[in-house]
C-alpha positions in Angstrom: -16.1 130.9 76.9 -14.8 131.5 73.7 -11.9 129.7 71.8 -10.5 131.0 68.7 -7.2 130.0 66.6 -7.1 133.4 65.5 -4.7 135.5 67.4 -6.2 138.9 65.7 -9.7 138.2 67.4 -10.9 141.4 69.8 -10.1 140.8 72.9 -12.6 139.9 75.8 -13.1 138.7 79.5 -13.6 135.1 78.2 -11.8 135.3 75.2 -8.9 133.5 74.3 -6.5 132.5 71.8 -5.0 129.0 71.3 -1.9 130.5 70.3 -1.2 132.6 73.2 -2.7 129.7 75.6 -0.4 127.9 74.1 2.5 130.3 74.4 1.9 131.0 78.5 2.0 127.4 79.0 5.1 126.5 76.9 7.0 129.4 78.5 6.1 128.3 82.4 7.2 124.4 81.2 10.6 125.9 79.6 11.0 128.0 82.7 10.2 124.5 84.9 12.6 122.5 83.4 15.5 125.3 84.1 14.3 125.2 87.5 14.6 122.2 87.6 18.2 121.9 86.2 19.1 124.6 88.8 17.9 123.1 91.7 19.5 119.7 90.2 23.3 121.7 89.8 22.8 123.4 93.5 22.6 119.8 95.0 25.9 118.5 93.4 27.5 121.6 94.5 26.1 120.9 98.1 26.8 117.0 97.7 30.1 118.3 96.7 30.7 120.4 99.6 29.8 118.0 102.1 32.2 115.0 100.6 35.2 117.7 101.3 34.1 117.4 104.9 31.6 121.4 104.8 28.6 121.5 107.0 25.8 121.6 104.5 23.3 123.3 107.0 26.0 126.1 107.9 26.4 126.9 104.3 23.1 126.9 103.4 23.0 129.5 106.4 25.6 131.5 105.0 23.8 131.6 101.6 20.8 133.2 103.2 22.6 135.6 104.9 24.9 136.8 102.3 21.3 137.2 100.1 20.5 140.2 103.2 20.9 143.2 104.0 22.8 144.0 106.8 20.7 145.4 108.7 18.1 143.0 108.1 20.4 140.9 109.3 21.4 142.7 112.4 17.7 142.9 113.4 17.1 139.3 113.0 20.0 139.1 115.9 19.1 141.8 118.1 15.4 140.4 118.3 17.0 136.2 118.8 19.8 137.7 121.5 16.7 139.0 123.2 14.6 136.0 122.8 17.4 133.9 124.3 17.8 135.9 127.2 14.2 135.6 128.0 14.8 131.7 128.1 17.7 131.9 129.9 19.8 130.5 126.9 
């Protein structure tokens, strides 16, 4: 494989250029780091939630379902009503 500082080279199958190596894997650690922060902010907000007395799992419920469509949603329940009628629930 070829390796070349020079971001002007042509272009092949197993070329690259440091600089653009470079440049994917800066962006993905920048973008890892935000995710990181993210997920770090949604569990104060959930720790948060549950020291005012919320049910953690219930919200965390809601927060899926809010993210569908209705009648996704409505699906979903039609097929577990049937499921717990089978087993007599």
């Amino acid at each position: 494989m070829d390796v070349t500082d020079d971001d002007n080279s042509p272009a092949s199958q197993y070329r690259i250029t440091v600089g653009e190596l470079r440049s994917f894997v800066e962006r993905m650690e920048r973008l890892n780091e935000e995710k990181k922060v993210v997920a770090d902010q949604q569990k104060e907000i959930m720790a948060e939630a549950k020291g005012r007395g919320y049910d953690v799992k219930a919200l965390r419920k809601l927060i899926a379902l809010r993210a569908k469509d209705p009648q996704e949603i409505s699906e979903e329940e039609a097929v577990l009503q049937l499921y717990r009628e089978a087993l007599d629930m």
